[in-house]
Short mmCIF file of the C-alpha atoms (twelve columns), coordinates in Angstrom:
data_MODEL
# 
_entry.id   MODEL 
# 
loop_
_atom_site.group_PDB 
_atom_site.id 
_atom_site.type_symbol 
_atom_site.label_atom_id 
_atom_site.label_alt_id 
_atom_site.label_comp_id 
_atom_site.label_asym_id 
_atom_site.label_seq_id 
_atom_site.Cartn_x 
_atom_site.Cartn_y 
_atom_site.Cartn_z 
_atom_site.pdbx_PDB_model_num 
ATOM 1   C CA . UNK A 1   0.000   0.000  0.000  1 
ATOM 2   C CA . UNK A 2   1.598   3.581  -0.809 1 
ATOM 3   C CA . UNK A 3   2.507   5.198  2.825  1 
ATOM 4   C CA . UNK A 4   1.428   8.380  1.831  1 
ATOM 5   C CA . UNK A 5   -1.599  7.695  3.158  1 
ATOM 6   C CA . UNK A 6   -1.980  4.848  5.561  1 
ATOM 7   C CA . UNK A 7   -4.212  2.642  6.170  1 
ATOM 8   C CA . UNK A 8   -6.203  3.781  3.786  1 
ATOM 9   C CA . UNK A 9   -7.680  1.351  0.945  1 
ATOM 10  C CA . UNK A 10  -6.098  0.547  -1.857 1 
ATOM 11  C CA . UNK A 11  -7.926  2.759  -4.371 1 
ATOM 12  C CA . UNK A 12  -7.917  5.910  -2.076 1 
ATOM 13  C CA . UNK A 13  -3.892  5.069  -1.487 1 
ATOM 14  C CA . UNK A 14  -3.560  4.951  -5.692 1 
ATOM 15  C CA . UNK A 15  -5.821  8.021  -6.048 1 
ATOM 16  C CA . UNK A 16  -2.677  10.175 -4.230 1 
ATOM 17  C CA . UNK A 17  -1.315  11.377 -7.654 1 
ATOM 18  C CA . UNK A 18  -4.691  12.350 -9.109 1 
ATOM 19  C CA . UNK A 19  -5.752  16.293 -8.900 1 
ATOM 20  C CA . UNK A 20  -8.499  15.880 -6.659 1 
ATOM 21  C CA . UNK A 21  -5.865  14.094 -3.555 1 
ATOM 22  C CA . UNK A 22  -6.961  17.578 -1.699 1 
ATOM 23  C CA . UNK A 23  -10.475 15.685 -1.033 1 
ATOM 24  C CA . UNK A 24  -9.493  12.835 0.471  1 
ATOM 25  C CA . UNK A 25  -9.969  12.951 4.767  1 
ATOM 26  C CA . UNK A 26  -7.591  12.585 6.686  1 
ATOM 27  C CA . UNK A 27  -7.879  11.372 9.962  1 
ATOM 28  C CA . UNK A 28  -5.932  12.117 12.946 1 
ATOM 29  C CA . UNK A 29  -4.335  8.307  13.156 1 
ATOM 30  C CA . UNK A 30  -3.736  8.456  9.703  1 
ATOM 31  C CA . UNK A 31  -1.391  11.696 10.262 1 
ATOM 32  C CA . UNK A 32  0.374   9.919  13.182 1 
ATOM 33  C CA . UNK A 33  1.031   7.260  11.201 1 
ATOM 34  C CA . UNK A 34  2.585   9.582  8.459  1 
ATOM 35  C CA . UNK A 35  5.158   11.312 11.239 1 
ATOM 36  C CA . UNK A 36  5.946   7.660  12.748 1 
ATOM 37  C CA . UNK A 37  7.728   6.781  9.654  1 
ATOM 38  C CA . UNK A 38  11.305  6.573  9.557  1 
ATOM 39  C CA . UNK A 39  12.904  10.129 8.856  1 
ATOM 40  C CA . UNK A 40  13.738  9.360  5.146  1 
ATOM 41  C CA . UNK A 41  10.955  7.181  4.033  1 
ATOM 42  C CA . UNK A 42  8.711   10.428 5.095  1 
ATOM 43  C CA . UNK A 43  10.937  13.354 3.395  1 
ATOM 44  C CA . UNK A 44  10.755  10.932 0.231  1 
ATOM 45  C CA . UNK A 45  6.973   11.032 0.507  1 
ATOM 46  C CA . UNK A 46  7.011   14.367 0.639  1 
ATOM 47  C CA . UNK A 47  9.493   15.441 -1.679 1 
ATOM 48  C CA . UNK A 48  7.360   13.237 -4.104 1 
ATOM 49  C CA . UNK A 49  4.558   14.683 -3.284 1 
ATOM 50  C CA . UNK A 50  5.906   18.748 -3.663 1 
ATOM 51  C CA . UNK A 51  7.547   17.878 -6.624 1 
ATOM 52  C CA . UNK A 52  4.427   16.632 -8.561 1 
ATOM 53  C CA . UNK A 53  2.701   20.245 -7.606 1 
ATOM 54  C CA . UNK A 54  5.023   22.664 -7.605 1 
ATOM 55  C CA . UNK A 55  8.973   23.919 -8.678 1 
ATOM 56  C CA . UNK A 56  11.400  22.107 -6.245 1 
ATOM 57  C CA . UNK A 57  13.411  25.097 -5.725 1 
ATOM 58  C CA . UNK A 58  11.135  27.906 -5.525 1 
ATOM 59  C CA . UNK A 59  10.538  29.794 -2.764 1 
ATOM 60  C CA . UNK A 60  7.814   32.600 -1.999 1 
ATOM 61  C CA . UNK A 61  8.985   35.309 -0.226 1 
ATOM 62  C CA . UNK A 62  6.805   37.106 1.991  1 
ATOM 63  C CA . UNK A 63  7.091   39.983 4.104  1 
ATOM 64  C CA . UNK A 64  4.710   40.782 7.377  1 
ATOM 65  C CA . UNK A 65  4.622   44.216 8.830  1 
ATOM 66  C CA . UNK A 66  2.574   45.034 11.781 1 
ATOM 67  C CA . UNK A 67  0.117   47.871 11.353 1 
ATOM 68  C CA . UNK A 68  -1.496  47.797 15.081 1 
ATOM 69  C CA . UNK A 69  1.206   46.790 17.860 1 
ATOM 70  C CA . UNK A 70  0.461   46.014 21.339 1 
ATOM 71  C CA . UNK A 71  -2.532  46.356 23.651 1 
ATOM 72  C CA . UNK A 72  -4.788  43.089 22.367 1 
ATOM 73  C CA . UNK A 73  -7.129  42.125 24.737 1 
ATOM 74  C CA . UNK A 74  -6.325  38.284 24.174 1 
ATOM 75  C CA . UNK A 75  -4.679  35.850 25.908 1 
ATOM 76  C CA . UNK A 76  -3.158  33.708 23.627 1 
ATOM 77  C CA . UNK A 77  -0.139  32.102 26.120 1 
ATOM 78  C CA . UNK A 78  2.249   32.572 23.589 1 
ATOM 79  C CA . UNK A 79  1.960   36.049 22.295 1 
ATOM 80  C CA . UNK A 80  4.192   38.904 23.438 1 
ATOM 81  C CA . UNK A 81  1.106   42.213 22.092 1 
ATOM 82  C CA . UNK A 82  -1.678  40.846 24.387 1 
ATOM 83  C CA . UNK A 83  -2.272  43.747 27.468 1 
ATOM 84  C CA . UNK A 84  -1.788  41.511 30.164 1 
ATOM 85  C CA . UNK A 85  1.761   40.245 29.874 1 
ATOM 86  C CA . UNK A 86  4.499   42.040 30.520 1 
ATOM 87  C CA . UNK A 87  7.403   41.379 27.614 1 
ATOM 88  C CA . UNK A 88  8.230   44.925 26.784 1 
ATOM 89  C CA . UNK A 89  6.378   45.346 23.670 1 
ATOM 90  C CA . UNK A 90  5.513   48.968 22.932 1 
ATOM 91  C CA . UNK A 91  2.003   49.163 22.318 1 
ATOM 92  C CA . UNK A 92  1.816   51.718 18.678 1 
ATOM 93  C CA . UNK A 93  -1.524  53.133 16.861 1 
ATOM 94  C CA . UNK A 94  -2.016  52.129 13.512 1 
ATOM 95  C CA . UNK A 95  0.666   52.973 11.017 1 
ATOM 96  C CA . UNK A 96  -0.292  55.502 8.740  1 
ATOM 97  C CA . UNK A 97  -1.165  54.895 4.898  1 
ATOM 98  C CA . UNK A 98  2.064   55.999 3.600  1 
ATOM 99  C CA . UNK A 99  4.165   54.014 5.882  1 
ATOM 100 C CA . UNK A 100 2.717   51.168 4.862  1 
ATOM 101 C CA . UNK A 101 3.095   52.261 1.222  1 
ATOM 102 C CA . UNK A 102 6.744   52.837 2.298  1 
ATOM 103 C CA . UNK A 103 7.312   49.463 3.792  1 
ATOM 104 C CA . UNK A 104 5.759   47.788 0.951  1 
ATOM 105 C CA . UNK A 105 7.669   49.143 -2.209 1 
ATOM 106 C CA . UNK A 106 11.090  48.187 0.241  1 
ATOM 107 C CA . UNK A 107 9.191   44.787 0.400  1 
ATOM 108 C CA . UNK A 108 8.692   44.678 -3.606 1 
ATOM 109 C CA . UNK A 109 12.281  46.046 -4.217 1 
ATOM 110 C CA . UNK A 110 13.797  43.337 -1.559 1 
ATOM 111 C CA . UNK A 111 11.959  40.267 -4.142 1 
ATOM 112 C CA . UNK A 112 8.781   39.876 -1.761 1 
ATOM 113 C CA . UNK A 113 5.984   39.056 -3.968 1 
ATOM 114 C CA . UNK A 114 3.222   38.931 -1.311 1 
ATOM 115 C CA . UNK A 115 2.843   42.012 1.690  1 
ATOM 116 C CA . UNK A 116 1.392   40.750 5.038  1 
ATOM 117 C CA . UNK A 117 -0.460  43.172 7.239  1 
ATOM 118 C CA . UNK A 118 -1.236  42.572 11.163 1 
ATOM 119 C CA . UNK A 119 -2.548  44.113 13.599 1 
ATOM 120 C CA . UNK A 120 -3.293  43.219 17.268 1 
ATOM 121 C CA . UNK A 121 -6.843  42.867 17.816 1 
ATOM 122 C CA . UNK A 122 -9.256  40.577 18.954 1 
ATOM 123 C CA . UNK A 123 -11.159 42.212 15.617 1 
ATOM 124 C CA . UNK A 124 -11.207 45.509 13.873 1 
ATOM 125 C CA . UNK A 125 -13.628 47.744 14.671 1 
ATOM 126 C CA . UNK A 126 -15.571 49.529 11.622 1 
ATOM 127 C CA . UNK A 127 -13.047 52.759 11.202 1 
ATOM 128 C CA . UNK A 128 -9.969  49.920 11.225 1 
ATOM 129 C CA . UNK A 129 -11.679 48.258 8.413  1 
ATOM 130 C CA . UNK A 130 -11.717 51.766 6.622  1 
ATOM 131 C CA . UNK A 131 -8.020  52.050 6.987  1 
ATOM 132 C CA . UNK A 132 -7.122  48.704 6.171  1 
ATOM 133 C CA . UNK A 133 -9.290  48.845 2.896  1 
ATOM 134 C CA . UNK A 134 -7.213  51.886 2.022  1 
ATOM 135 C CA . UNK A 135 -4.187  49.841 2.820  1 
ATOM 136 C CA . UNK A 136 -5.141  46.963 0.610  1 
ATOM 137 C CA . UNK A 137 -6.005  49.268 -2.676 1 
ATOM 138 C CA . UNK A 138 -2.798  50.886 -1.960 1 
ATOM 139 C CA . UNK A 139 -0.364  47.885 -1.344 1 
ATOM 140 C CA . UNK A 140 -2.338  46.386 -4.520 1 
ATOM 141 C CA . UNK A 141 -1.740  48.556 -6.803 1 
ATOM 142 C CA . UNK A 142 2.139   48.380 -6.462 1 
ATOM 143 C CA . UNK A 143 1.910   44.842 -8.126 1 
ATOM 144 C CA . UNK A 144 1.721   42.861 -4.600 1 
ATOM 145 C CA . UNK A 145 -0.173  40.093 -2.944 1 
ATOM 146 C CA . UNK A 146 -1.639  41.191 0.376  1 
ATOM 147 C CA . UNK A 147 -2.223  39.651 3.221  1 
ATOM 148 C CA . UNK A 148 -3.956  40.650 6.125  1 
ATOM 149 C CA . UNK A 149 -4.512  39.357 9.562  1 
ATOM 150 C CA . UNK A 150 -6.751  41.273 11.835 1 
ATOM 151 C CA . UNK A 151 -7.984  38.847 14.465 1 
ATOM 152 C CA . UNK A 152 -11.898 37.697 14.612 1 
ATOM 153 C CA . UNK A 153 -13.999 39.433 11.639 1 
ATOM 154 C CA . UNK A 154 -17.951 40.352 12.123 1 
ATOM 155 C CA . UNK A 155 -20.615 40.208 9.712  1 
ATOM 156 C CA . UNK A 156 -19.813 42.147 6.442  1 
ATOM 157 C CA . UNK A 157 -15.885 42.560 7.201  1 
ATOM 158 C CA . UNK A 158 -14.967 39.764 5.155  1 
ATOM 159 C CA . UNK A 159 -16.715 41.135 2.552  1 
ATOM 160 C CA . UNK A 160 -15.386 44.740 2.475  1 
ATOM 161 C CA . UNK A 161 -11.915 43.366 2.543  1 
ATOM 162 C CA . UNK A 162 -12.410 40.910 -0.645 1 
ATOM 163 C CA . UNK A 163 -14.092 44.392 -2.469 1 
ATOM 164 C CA . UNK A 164 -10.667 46.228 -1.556 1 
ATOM 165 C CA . UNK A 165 -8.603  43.611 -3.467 1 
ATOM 166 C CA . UNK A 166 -7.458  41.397 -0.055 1 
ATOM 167 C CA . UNK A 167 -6.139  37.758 -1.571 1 
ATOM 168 C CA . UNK A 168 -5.054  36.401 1.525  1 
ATOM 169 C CA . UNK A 169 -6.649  36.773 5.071  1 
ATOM 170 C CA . UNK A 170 -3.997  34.961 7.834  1 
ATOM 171 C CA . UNK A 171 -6.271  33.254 10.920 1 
ATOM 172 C CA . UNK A 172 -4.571  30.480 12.412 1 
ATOM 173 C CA . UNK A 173 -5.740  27.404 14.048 1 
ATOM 174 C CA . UNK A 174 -2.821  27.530 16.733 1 
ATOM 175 C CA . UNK A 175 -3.180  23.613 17.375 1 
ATOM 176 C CA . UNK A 176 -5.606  20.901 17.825 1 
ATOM 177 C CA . UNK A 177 -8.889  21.168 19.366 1 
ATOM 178 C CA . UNK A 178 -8.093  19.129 22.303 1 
ATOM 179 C CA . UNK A 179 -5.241  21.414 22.995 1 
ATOM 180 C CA . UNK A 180 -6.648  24.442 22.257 1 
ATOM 181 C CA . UNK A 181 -8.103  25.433 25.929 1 
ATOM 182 C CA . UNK A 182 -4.595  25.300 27.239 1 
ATOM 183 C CA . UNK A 183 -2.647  27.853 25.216 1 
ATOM 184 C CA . UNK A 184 -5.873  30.370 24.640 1 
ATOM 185 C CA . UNK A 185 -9.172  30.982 26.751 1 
ATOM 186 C CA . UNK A 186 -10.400 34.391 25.460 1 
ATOM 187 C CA . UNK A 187 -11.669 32.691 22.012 1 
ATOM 188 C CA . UNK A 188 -13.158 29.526 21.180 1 
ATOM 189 C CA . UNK A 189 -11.883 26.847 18.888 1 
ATOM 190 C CA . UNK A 190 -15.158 27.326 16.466 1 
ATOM 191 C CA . UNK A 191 -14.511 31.037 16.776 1 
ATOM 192 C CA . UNK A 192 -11.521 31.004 14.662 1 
ATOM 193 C CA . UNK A 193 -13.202 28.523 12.272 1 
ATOM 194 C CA . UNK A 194 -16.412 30.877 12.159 1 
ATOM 195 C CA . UNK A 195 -14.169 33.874 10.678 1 
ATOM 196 C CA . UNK A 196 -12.290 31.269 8.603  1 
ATOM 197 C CA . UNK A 197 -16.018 30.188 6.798  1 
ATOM 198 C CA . UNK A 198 -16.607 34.115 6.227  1 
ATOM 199 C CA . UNK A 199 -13.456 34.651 4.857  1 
ATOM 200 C CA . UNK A 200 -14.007 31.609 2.424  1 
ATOM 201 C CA . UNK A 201 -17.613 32.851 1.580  1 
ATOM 202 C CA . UNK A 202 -16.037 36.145 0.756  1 
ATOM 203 C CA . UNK A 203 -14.165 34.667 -1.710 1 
ATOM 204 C CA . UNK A 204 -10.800 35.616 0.010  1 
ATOM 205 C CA . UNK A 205 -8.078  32.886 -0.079 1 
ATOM 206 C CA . UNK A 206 -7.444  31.165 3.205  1 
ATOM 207 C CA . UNK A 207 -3.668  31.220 5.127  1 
ATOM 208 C CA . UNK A 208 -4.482  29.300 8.282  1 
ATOM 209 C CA . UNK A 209 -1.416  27.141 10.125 1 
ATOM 210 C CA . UNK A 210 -0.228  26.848 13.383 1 
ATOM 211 C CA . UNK A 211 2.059   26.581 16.015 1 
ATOM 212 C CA . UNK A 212 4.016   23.993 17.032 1 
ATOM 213 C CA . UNK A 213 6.615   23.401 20.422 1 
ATOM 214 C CA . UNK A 214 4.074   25.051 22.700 1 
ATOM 215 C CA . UNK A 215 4.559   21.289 25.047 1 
ATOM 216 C CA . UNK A 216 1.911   19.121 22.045 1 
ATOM 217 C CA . UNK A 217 2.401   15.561 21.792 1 
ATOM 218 C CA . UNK A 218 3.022   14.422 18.419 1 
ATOM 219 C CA . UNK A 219 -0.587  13.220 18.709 1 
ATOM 220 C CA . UNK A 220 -1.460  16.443 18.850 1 
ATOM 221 C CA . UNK A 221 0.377   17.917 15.738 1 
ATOM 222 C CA . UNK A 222 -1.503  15.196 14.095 1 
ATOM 223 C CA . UNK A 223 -4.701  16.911 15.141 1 
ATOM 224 C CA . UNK A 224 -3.586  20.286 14.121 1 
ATOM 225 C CA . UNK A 225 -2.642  18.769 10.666 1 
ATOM 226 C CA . UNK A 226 -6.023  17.110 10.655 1 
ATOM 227 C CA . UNK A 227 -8.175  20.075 11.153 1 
ATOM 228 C CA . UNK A 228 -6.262  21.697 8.967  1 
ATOM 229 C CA . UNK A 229 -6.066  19.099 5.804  1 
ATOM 230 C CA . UNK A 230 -9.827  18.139 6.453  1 
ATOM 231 C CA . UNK A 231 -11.337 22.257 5.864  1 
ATOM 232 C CA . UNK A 232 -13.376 22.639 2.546  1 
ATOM 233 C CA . UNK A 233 -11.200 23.165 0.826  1 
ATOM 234 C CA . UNK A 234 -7.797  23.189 2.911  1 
ATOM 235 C CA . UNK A 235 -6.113  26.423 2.719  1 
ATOM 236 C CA . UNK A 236 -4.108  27.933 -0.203 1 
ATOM 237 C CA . UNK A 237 -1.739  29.058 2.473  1 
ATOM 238 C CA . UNK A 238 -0.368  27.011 5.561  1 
ATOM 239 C CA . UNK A 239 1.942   28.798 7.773  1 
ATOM 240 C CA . UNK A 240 4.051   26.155 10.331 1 
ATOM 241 C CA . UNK A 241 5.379   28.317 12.878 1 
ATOM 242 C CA . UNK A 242 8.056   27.340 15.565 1 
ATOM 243 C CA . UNK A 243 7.489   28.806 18.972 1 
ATOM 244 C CA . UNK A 244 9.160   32.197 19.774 1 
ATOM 245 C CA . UNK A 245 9.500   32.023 23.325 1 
ATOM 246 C CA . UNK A 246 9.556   35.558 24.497 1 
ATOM 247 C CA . UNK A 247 9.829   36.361 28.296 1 
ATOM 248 C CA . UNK A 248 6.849   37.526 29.994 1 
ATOM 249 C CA . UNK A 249 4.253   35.033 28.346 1 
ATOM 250 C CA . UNK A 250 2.891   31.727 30.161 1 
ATOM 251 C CA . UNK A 251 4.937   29.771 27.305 1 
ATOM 252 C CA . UNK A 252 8.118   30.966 28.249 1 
ATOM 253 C CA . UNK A 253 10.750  28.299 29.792 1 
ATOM 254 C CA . UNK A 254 8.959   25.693 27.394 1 
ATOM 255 C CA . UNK A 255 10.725  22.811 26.357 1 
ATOM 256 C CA . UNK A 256 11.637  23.892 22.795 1 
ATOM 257 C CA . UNK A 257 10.625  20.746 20.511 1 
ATOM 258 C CA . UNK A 258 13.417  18.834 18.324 1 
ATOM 259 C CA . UNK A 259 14.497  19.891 15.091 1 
ATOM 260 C CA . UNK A 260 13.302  17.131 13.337 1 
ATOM 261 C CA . UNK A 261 10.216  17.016 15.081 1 
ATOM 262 C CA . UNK A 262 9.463   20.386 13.259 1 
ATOM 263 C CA . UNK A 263 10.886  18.876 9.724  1 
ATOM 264 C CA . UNK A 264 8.052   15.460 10.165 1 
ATOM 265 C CA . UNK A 265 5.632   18.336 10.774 1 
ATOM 266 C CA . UNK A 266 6.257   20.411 7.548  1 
ATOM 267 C CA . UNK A 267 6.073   17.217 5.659  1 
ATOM 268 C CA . UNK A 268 2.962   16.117 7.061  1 
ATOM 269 C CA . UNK A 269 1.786   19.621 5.721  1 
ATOM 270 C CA . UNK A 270 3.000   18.841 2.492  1 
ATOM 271 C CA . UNK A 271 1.706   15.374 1.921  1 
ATOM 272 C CA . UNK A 272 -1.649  16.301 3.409  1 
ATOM 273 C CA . UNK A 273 -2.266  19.307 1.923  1 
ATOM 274 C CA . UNK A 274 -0.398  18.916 -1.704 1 
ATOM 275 C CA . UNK A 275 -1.392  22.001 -3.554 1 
ATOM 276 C CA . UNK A 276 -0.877  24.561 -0.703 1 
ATOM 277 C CA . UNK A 277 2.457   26.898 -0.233 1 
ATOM 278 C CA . UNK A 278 3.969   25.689 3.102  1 
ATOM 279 C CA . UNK A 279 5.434   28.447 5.121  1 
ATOM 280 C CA . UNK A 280 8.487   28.149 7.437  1 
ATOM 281 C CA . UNK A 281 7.222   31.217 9.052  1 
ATOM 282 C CA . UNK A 282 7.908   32.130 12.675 1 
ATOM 283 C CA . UNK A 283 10.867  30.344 14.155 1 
ATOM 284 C CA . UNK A 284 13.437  30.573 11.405 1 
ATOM 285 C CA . UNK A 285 15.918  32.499 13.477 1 
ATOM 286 C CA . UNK A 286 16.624  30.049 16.086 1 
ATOM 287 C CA . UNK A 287 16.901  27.435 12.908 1 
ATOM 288 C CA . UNK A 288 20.367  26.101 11.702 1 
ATOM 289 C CA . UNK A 289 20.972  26.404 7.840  1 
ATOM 290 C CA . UNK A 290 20.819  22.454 7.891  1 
ATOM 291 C CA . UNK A 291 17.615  22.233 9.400  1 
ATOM 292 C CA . UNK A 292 16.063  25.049 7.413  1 
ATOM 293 C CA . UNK A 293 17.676  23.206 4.037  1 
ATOM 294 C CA . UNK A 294 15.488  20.189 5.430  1 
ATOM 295 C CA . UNK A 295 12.327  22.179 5.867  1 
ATOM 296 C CA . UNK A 296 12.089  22.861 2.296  1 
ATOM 297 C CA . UNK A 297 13.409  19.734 1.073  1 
ATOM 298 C CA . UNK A 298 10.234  18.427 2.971  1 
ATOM 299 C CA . UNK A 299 7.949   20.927 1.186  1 
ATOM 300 C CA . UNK A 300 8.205   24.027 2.903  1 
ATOM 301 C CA . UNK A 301 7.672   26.681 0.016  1 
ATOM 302 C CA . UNK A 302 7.420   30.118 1.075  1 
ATOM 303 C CA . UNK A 303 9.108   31.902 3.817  1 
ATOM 304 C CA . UNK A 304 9.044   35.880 5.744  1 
ATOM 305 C CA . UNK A 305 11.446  37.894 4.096  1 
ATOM 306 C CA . UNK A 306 13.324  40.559 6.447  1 
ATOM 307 C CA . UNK A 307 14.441  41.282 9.878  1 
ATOM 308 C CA . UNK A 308 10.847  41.647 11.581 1 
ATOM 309 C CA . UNK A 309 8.051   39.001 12.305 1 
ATOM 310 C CA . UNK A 310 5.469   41.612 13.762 1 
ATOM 311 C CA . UNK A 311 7.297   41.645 16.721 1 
ATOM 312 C CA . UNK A 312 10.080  39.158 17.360 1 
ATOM 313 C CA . UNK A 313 13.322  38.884 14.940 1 
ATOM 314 C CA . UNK A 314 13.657  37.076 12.126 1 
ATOM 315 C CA . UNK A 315 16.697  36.241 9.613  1 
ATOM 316 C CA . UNK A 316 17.677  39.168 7.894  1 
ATOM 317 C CA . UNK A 317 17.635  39.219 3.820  1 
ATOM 318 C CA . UNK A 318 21.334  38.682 3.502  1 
ATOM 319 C CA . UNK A 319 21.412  35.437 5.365  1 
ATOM 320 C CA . UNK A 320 18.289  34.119 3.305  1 
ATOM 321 C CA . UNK A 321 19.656  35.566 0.362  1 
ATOM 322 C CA . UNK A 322 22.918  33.472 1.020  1 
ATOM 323 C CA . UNK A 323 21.043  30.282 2.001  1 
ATOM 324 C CA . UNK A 324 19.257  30.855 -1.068 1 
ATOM 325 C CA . UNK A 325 22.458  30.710 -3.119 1 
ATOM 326 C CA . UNK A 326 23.887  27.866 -1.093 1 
ATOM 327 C CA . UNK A 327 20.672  25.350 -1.541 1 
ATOM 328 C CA . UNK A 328 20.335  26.475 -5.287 1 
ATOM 329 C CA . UNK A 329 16.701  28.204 -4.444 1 
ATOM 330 C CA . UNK A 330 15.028  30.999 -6.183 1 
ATOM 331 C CA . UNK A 331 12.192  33.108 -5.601 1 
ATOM 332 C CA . UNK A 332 8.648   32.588 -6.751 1 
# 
């Protein structure tokens, strides 16, 4: 039986290299089973599977910006802007229009070909929609993709971002269901899918991943991997972030998770969700050059480009740019 998908029958394990794979469900067992294989036999599965969907050595690069710092009212245990930790992030108003124009043309001129707007909220209130609109138009029109990520949306939001030009609206899972109540209480679990089904009926692509050495169980990165492979359709985007652990929040002193822990996770990703790009996003600066080289040899296809992740570092161009040159990568 092809391991790509265990224990699955023999027709669904054959149908893996048809165009409709991204409709088969995937179960949190069979993901388990996928990250208990031997190293190799899993980076071959997912090399196979990348290379059958996309260019080997491409790479999208991305860059985020925050537009909102600081002040959410959230608790999310591993985030450094929510109000009631104390990490030393600055809380800032909302950049103004031109210095996100500013930011983005350095983006475009750097070889980013998508711009990624945050903002710390629990949601945008009407007037931050407003701004964020203008934002969109603006970033658009300089030949970019944009992103945004802006917390929960309410009725209509969705909407007025996809009539602005928004292709991509970021709202991650975090982790598995199970696990969910123990990193975040402020939100719900169906919260974040709610907002996920509005930004799909606006017609906005989805990026939804999560976050992984936050003390899971591999059991549990199966879950998070199964929620996200088994959404209708799974998203166009799928951001696997590593922990920052950044003093002052509850996560802080964790026990960081093992390299290659990370590398099954990406290729679970891959495998399970064939067509998406696969983002080494957060993480990247604690990450050797070998282990990074491994990330996208097991599918990872898009990465943040420059020295910022919102608000914790990440490698600066130069580095990636050398990396780049090393591992015989381009840009998308």
């Amino acid at each position: 039986m092809n391991q790509l998908t265990p224990n699955l029958s023999e027709e669904q394990s054959n149908s893996v290299t048809n165009t409709d794979v991204g409709s088969l469900r995937w179960n949190v067992f069979q993901i388990q089973s996928l990250l208990d294989l031997p190293f190799s036999d899993l980076i071959h599965r997912a090399q196979l599977t990348h290379r059958q969907y996309h260019d080997a050595n491409a790479v999208q690069l991305s860059t985020l910006i925050s537009v909102k710092t600081g002040g959410c009212p959230e608790d999310c245990g591993y985030c450094p802007q929510a109000a009631r930790y104390h990490t030393g992030v600055k809380n800032q108003d909302m950049l103004s229009l031109d210095e996100v124009v500013v930011s983005a043309q350095a983006a475009k001129k750097n070889g980013a070909s998508r711009f990624c707007m945050g903002a710390a909220w629990r949601g945008p209130k009407q007037r931050d929609i407003d701004k964020m609109t203008a934002m969109i138009r603006a970033v658009k029109s300089l030949g970019l993709e944009t992103c945004a990520t802006l917390g929960m949306l309410k009725p209509g939001q969705a909407e007025q971002l996809g009539q602005a030009g928004l292709d991509y609206y970021n709202h991650n899972l975090d982790t598995a269901p199970e696990f969910y109540d123990e990193i975040i209480s402020t939100r719900s679990y169906q919260d974040r899918l709610d907002t996920l089904k509005s930004v799909r009926d606006a017609g906005i692509n989805v990026c939804c991943g999560g976050i992984v050495g936050m003390g899971e169980s591999r059991h549990t990165r199966a879950g998070l991997i199964a929620q996200l492979a088994n959404l209708d359709p799974y998203p166009e985007s799928v951001p696997i972030n590593n922990l920052v652990q950044v003093e002052g929040t509850p996560l802080h002193g964790t026990s960081s998770i093992d390299p290659f822990e990370f590398v099954r996770t990406i290729a679970a990703a891959r495998i399970t969700m064939p067509k998406a790009v696969v983002r080494l996003s957060a993480g990247r600066q604690e990450m050797s050059e070998a282990v990074q080289a491994l990330c996208f040899l097991a599918g990872a296809n898009s990465i943040f480009y420059g020295e910022k992740l919102l608000t914790t570092d990440n490698p600066g161009m130069a580095r990636d740019s050398a990396l780049f040159e090393k591992l015989g990568l381009h840009s998308m």
